[in-house]
Backbone bond lengths (Angstrom), bond angles and torsions (degrees), N, CA, C in turn:
res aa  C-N    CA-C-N  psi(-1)  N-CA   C-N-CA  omega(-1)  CA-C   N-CA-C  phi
1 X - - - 1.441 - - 1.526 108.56 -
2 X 1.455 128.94 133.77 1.191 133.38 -168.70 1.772 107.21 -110.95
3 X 0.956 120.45 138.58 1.131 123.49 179.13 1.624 112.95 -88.23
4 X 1.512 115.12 135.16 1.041 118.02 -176.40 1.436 135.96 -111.76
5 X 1.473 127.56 144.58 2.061 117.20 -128.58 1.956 68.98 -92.41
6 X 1.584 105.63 166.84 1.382 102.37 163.11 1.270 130.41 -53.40
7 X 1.161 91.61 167.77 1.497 98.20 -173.31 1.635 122.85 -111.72
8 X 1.196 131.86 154.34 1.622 143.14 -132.26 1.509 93.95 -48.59
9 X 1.559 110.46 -62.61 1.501 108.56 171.15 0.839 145.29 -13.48
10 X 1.693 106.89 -71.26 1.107 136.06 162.86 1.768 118.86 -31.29
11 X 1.555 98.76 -73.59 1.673 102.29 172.72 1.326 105.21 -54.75
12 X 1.048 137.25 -26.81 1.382 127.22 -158.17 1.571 123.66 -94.31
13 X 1.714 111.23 -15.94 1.516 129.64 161.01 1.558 118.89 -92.83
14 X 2.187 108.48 -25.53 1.099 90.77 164.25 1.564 125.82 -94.08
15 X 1.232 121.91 -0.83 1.499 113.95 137.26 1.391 152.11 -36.32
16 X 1.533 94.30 -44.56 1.206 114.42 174.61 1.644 123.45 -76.77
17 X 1.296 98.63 -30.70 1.679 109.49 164.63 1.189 122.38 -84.46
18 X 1.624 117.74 -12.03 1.611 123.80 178.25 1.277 115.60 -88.89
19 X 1.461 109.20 -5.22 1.631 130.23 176.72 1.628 86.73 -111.28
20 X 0.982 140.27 -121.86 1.343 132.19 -161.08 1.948 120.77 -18.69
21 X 0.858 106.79 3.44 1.549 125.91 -177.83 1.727 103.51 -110.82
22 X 1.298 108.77 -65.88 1.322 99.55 164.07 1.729 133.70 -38.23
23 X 1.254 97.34 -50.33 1.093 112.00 178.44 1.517 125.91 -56.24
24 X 1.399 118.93 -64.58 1.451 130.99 128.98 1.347 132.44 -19.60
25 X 1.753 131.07 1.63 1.237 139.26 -166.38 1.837 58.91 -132.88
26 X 1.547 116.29 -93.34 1.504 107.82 -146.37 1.800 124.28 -32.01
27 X 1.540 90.81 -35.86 1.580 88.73 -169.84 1.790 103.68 -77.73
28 X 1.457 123.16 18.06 1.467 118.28 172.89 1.359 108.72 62.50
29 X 1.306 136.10 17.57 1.535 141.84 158.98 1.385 110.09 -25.85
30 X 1.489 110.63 -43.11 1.730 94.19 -165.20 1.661 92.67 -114.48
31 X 1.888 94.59 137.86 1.047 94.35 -174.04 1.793 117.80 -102.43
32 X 1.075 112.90 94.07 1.722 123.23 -179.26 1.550 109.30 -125.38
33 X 1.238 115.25 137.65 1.370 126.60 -165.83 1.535 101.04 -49.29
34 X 1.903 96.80 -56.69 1.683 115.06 -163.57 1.507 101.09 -51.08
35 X 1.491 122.66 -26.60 1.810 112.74 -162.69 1.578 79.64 -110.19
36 X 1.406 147.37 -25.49 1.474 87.86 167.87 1.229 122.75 -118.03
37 X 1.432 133.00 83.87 1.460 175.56 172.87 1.559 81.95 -128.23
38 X 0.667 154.91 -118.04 1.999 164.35 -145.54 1.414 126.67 -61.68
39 X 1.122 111.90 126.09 1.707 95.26 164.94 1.704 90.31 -95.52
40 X 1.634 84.62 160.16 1.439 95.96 179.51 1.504 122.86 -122.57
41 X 1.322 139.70 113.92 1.150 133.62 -162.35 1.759 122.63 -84.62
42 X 1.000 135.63 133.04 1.482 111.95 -153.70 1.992 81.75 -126.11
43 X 1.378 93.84 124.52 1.702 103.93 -157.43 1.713 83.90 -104.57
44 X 0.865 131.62 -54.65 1.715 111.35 -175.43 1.538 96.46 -142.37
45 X 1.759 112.12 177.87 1.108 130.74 175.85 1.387 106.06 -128.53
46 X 1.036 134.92 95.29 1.459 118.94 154.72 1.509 148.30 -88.87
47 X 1.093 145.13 109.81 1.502 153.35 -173.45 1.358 130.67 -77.44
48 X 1.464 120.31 120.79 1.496 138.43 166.35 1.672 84.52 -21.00
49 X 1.509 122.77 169.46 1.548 148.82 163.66 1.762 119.18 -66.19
50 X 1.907 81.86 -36.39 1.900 98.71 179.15 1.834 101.67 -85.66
51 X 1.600 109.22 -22.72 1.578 93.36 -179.33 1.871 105.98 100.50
52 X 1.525 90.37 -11.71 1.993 83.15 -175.68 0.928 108.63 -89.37
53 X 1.413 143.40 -11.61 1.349 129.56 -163.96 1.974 95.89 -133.06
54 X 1.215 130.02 141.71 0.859 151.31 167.25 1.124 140.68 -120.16
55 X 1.768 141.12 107.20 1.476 143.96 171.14 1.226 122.63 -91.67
56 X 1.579 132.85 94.91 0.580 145.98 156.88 2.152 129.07 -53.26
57 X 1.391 108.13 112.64 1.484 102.66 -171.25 1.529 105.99 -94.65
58 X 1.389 111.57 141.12 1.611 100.66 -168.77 1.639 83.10 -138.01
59 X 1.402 115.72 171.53 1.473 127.45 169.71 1.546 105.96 -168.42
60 X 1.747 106.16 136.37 1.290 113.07 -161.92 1.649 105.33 -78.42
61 X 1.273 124.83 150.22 0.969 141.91 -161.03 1.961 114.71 -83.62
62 X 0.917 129.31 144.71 1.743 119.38 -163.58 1.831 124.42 46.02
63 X 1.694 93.39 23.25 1.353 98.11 -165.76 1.571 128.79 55.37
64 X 1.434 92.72 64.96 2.174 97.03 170.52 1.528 97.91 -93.28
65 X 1.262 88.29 -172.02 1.454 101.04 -173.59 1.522 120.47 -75.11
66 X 1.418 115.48 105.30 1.208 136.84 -165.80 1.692 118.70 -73.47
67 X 1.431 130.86 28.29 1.392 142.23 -151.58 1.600 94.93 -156.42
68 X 1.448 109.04 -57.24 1.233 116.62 -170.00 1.827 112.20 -70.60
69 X 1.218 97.76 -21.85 1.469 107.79 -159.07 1.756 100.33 -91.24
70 X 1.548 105.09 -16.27 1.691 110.95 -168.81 1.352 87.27 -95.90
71 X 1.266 118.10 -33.97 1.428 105.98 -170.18 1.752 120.99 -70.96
72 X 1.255 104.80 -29.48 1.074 119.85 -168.30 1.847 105.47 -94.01
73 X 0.961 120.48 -26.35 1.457 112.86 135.22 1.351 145.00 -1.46
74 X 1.951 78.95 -85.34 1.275 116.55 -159.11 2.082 96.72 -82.84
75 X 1.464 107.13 -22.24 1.825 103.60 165.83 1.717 100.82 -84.99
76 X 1.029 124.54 39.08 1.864 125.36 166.46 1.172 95.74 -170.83
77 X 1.733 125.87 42.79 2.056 101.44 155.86 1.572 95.68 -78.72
78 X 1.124 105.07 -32.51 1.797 95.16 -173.37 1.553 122.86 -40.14
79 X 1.548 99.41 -50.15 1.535 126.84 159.79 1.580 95.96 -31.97
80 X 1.201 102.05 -90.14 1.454 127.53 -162.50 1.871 104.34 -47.24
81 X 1.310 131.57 -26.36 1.298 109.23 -169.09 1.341 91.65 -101.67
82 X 1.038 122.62 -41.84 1.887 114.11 163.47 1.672 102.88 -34.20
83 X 1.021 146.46 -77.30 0.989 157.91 -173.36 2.210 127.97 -40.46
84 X 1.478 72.12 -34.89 1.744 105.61 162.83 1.526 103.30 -71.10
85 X 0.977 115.84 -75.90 1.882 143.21 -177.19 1.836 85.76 -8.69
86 X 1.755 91.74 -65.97 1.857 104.00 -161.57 1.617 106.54 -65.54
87 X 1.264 120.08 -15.82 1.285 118.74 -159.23 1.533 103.11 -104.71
88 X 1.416 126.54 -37.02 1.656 112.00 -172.55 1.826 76.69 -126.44
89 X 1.878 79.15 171.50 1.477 114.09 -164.01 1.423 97.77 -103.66
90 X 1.284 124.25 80.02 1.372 129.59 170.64 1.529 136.00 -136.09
91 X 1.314 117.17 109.95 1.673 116.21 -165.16 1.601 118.56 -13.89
92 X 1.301 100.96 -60.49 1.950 112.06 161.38 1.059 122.64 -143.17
93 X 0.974 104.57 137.36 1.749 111.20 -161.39 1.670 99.49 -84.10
94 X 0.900 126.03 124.72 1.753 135.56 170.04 1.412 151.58 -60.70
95 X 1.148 118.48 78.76 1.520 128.42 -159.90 1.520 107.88 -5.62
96 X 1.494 108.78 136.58 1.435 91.34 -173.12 1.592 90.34 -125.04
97 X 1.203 127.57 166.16 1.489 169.32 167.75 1.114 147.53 -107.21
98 X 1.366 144.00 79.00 1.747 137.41 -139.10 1.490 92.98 -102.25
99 X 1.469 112.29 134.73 1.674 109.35 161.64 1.636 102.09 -132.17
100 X 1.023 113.48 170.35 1.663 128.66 164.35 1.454 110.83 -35.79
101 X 1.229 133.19 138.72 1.199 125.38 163.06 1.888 99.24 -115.05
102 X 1.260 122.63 99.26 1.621 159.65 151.06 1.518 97.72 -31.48
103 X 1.107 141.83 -53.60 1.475 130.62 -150.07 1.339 110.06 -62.40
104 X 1.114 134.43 -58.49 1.409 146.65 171.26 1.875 100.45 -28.12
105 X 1.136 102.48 -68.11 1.701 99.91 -179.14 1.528 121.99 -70.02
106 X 1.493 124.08 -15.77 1.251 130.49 172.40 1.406 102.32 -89.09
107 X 1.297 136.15 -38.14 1.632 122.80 172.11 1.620 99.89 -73.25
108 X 1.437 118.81 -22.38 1.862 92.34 176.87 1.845 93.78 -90.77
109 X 1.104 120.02 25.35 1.582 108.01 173.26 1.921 98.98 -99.21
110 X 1.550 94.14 -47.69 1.484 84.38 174.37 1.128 128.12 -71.33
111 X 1.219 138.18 -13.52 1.576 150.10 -154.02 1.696 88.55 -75.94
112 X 2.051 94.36 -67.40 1.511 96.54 178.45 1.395 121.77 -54.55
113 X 1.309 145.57 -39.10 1.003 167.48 137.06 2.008 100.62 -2.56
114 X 0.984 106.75 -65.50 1.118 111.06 -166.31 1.717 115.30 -97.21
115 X 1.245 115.95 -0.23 1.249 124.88 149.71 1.462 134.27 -96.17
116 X 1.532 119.79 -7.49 1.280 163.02 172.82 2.189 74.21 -45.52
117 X 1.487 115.35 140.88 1.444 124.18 147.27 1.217 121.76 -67.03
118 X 1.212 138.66 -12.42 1.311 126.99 171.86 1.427 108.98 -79.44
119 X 1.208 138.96 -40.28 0.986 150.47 138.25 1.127 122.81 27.85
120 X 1.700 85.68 -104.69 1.397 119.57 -177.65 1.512 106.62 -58.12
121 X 1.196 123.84 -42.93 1.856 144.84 -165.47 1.864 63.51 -66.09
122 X 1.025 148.51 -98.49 1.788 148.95 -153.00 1.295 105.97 -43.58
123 X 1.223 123.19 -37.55 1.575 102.27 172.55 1.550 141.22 -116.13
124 X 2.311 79.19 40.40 1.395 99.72 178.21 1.521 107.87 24.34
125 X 1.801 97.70 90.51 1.614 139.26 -175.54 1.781 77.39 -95.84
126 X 1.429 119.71 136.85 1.345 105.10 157.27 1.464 109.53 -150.95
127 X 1.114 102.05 19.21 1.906 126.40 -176.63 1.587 91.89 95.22
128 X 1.260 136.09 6.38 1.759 119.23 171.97 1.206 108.50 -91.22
129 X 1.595 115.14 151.20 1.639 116.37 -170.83 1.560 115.67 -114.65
């Protein structure tokens, strides 16, 4: 059995909420000390199959504190999906959820990783490309 990546929908409402979310972070809507010290960048949206539940990935901007900033979020999605509701055109708008977005620090894990000399000495580097 193969597992299957979302589907068109799917990308296509959580886009639309990862832009209307952004937007709603830029204009300083929610008022918490921790978010405004930070801008916050909201790197994807992803959606349940049914569309009701939503995770939103965010990561603080010049590197702030990346724990404090999900958490504090995550005490105003309520805020925040009310706020969605007014902003996109959608039968029901979908509980949303903020977590860490990781990728940024796992591609600078491999980068180093793969410039590391042991490495290279492993994939017999010998000046050929």
């Amino acid at each position: 059995m193969s597992k299957r990546g979302p589907s068109q929908r799917q990308l296509r409402v959580g886009e639309l909420l990862r832009h209307a979310l952004a937007d709603i972070l830029a204009r300083g809507e929610v008022q918490d000390p921790e978010l405004a010290r930070t801008a916050v960048t909201v790197t994807e949206v992803r959606l349940s199959p049914d569309l009701m539940a939503a995770t939103a990935y965010v990561v603080p901007l010049g590197g702030g504190q990346l724990g404090e900033t999900v958490a504090a979020l995550n005490r105003h999605a309520r805020f925040l999906r009310g706020r969605l509701a007014r902003e996109v055109e959608l039968r029901r708008v979908p509980t949303v959820g903020f977590a860490a977005d990781t990728t940024f620090d796992y591609a600078r894990k491999v980068d180093t990783l793969l410039a590391s000399p042991e490495v290279a000495r492993d994939l017999g580097d010998d000046g050929e490309t």
